[in-house]
MDAnalysis code that builds the backbone (N, CA, C; Angstrom):
import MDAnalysis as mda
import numpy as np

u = mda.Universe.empty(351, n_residues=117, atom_resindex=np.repeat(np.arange(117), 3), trajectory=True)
u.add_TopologyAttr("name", ["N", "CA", "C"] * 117)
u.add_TopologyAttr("resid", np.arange(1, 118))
u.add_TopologyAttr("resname", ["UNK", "UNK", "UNK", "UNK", "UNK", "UNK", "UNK", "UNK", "UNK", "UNK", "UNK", "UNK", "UNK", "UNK", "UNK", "UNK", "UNK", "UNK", "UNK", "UNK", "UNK", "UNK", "UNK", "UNK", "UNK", "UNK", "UNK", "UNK", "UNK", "UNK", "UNK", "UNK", "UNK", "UNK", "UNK", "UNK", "UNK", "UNK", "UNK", "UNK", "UNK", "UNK", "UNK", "UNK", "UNK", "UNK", "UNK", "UNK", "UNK", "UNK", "UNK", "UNK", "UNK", "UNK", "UNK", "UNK", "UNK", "UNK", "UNK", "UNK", "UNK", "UNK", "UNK", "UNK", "UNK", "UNK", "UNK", "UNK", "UNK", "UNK", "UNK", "UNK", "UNK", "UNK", "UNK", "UNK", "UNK", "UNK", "UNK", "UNK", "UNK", "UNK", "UNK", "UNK", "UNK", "UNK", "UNK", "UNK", "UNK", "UNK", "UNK", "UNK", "UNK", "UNK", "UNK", "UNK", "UNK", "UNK", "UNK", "UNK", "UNK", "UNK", "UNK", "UNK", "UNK", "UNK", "UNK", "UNK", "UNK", "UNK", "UNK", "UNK", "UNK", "UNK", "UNK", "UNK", "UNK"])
u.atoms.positions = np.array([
    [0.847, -1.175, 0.000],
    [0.000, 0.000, 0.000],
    [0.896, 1.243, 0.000],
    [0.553, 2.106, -0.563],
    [1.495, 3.274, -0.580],
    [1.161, 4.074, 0.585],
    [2.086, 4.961, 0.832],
    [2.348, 5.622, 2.226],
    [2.144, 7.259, 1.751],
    [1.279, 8.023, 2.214],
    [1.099, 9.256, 2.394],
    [1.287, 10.048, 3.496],
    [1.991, 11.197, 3.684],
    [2.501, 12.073, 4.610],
    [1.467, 13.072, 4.461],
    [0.757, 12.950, 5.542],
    [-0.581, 14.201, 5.418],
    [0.206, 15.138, 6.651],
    [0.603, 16.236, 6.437],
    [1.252, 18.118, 7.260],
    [-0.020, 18.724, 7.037],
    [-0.665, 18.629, 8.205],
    [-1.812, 19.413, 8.594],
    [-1.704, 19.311, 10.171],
    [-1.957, 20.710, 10.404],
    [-1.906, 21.275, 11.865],
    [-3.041, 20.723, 12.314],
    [-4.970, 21.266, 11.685],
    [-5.821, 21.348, 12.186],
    [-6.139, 20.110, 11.862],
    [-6.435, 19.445, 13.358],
    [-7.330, 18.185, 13.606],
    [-8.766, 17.644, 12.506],
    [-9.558, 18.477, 12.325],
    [-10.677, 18.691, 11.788],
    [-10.547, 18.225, 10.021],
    [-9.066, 19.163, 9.794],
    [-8.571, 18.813, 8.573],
    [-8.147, 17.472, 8.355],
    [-7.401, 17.628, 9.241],
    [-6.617, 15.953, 8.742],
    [-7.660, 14.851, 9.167],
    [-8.636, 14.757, 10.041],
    [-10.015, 14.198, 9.946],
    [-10.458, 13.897, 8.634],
    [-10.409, 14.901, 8.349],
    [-11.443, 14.315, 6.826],
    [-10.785, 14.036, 5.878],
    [-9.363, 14.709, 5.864],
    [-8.166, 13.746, 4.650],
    [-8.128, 12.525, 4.873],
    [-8.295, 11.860, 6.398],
    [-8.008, 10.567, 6.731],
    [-9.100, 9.702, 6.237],
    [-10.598, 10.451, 6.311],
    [-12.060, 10.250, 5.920],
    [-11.782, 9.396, 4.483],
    [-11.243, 10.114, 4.131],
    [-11.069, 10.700, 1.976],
    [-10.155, 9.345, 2.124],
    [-9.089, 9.370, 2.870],
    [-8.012, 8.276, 1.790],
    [-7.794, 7.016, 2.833],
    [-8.174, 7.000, 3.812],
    [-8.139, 5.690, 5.065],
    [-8.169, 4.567, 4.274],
    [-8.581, 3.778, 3.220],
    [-8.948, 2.623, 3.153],
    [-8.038, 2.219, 1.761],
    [-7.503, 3.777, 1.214],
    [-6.591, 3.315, -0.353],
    [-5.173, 4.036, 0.268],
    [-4.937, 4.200, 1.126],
    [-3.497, 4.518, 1.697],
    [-2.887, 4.245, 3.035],
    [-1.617, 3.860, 3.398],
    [-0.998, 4.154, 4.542],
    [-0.438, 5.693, 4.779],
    [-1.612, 6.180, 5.955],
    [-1.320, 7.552, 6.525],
    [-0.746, 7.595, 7.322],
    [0.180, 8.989, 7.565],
    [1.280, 9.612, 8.702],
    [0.492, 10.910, 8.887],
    [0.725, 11.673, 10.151],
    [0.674, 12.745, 10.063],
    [1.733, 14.091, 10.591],
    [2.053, 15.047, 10.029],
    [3.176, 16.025, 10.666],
    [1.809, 17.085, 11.352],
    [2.338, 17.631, 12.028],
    [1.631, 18.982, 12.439],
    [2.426, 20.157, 12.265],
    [3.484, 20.561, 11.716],
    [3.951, 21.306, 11.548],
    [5.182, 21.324, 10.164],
    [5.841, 22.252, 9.650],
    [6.473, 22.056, 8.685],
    [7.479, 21.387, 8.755],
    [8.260, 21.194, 10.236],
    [9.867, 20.911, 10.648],
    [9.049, 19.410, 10.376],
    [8.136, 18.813, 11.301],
    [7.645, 17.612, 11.719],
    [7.656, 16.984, 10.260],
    [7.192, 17.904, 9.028],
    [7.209, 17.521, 8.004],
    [8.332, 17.054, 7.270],
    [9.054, 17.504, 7.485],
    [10.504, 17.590, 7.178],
    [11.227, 16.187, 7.632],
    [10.782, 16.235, 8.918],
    [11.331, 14.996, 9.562],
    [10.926, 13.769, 9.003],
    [9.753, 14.059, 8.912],
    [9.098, 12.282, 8.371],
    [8.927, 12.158, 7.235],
    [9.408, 13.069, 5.974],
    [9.464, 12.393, 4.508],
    [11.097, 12.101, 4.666],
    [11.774, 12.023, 5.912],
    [13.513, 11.898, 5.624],
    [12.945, 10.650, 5.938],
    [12.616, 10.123, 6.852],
    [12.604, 9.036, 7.949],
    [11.135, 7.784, 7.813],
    [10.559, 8.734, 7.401],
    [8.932, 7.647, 7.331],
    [8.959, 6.961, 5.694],
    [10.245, 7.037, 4.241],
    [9.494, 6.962, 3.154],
    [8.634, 6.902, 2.767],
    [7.522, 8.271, 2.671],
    [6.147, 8.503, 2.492],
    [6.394, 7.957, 0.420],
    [5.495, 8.218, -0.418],
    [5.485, 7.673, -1.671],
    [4.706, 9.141, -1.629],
    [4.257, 10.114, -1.343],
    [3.793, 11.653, -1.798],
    [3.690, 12.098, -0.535],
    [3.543, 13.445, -0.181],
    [3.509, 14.585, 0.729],
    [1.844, 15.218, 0.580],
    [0.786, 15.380, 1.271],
    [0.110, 16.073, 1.099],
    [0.216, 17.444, 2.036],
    [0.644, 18.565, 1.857],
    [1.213, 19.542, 2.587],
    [0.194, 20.689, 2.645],
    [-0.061, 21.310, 3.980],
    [-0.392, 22.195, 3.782],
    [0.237, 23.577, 4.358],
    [0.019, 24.685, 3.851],
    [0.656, 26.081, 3.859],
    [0.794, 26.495, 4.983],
    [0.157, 26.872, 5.812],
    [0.221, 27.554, 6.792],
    [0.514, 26.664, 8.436],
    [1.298, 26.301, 8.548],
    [0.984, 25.707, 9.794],
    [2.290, 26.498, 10.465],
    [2.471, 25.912, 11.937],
    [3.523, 26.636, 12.616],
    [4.625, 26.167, 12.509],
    [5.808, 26.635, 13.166],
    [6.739, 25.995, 12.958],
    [7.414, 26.259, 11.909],
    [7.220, 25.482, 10.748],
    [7.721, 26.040, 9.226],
    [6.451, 26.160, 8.599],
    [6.380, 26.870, 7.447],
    [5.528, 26.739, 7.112],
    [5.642, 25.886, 6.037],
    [4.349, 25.429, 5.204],
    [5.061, 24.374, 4.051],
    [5.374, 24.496, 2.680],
    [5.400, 25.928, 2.381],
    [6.759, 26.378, 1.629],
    [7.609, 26.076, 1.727],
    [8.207, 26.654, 2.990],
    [9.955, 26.218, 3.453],
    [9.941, 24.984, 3.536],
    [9.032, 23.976, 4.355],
    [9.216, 22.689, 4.433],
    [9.381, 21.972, 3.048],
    [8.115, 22.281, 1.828],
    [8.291, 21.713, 1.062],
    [9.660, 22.302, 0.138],
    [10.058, 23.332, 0.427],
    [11.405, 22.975, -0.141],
    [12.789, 22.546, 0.337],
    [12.707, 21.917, 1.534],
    [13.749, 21.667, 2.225],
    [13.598, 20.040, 1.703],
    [12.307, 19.832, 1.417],
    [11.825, 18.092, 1.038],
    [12.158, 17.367, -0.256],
    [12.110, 18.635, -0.945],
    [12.369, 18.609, -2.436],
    [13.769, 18.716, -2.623],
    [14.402, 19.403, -1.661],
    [15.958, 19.484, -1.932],
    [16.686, 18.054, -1.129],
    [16.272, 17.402, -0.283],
    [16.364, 16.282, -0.129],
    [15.950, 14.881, -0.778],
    [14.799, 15.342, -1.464],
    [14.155, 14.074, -2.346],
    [13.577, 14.638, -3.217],
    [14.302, 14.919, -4.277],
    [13.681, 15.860, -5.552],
    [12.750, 14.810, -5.873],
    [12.356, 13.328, -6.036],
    [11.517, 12.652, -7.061],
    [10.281, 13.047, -6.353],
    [10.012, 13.073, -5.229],
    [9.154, 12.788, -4.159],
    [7.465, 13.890, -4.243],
    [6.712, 13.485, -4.871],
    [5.699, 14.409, -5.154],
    [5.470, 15.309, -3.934],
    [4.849, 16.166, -3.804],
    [4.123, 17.384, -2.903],
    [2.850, 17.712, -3.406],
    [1.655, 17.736, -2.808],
    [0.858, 18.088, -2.968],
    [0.500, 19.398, -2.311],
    [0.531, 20.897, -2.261],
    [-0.102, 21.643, -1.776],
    [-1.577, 21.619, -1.432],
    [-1.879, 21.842, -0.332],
    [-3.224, 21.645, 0.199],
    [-3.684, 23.058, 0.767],
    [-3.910, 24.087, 0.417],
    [-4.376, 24.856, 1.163],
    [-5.956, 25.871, 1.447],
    [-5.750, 26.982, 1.615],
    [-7.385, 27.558, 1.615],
    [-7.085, 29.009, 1.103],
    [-5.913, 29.412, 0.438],
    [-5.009, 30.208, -0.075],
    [-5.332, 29.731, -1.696],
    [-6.202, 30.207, -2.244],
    [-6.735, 29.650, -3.693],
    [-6.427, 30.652, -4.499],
    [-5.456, 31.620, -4.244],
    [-5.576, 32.662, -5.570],
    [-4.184, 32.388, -6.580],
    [-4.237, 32.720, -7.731],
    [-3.791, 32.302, -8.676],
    [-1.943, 32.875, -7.851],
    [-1.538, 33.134, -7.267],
    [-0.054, 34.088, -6.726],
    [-0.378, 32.694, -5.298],
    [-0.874, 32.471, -4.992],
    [-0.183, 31.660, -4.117],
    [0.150, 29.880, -4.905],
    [-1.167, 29.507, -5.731],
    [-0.773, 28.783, -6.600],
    [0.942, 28.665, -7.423],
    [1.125, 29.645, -7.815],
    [2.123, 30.163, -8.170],
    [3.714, 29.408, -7.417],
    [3.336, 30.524, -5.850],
    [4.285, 30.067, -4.785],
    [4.374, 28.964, -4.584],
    [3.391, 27.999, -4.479],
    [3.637, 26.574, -4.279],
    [4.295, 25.775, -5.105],
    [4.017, 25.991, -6.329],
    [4.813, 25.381, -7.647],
    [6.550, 26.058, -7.675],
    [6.579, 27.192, -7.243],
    [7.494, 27.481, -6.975],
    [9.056, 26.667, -6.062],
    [7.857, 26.580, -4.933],
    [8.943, 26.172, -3.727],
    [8.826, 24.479, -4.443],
    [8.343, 23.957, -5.119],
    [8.870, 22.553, -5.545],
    [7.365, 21.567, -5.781],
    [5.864, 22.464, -5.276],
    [4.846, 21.274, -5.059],
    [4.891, 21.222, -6.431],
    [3.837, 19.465, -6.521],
    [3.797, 19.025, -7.996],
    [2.335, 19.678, -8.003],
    [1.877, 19.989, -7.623],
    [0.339, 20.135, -7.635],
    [-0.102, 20.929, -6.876],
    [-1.765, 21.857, -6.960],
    [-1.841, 22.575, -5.896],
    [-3.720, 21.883, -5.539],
    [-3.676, 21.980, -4.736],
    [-5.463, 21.894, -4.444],
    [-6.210, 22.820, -3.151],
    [-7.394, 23.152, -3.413],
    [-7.595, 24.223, -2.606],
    [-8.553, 23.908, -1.634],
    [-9.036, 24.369, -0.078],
    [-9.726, 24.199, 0.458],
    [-10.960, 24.537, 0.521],
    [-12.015, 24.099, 0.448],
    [-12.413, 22.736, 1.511],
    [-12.098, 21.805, 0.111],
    [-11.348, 20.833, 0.261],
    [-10.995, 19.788, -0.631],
    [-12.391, 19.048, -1.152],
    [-11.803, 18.832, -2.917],
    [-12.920, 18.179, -3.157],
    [-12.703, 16.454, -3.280],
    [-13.140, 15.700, -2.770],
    [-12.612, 14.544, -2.042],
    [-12.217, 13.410, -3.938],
    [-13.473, 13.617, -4.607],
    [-12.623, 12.846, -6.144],
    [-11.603, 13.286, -6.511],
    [-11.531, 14.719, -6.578],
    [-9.989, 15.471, -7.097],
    [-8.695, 14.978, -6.596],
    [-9.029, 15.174, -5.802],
    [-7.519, 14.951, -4.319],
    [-7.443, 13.193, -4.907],
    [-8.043, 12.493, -4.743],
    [-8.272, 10.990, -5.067],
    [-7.177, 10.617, -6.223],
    [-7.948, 11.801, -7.331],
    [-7.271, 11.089, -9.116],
    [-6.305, 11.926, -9.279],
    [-5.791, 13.531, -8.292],
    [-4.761, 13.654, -7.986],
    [-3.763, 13.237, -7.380],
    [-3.793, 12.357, -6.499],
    [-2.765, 11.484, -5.812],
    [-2.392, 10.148, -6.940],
    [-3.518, 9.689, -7.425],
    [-3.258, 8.528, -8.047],
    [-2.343, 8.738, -9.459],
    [-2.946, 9.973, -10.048],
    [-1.741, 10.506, -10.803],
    [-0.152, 10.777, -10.529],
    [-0.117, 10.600, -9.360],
    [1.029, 11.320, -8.845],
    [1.849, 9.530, -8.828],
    [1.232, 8.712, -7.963],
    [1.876, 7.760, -7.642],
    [1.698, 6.409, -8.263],
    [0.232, 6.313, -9.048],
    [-0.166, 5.055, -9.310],
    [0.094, 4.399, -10.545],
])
């Protein structure tokens, strides 16, 4: 089964990512960007689902500290930051993808599976 790294601070969130992918993935979770950092070195996740704003690092910096350690390694941006300039930033710092909040649960689905399957 492939392994996903869900970096989400808010409980509520990562609730319903877990909702969405519990039964077609092995989930981790970071709560922060460093935490993130730590466990795509250490956990070999198979994609990152990241989101922007959390404490700590945020997952800009994280996702490019991830990418400079494991360039193959997809990133998914996850955030609630939907305007075309933060899109932008994310592709920037290294994500393969961006998706916006409140997630739409098929998207995220045939976006991951694109990524890894």
């Amino acid at each position: 089964m492939k392994k996903i790294l869900i970096a989400e601070d808010n409980d509520s969130n990562y609730m319903l990512m877990t909702y969405i992918l519990k039964n077609r993935f092995e989930l981790s979770r970071a709560c922060n960007g460093q935490e993130a950092v730590e466990l795509a070195a250490t956990g070999n996740p198979d994609l990152v689902l990241m989101d922007i704003q959390m404490p700590v690092m945020d997952g800009l910096e994280a996702t490019r500290q991830i990418k400079a350690r494991h360039p193959q390694l997809p990133v998914i941006a996850l955030t609630a930051n939907a305007f075309e300039a933060d899109r932008m930033k994310a592709l920037e710092a290294g994500c393969s993808e961006f998706l916006t909040k409140p997630v739409n649960a098929d998207l995220c689905v045939r976006t991951i599976q694109k990524l890894i399957l």
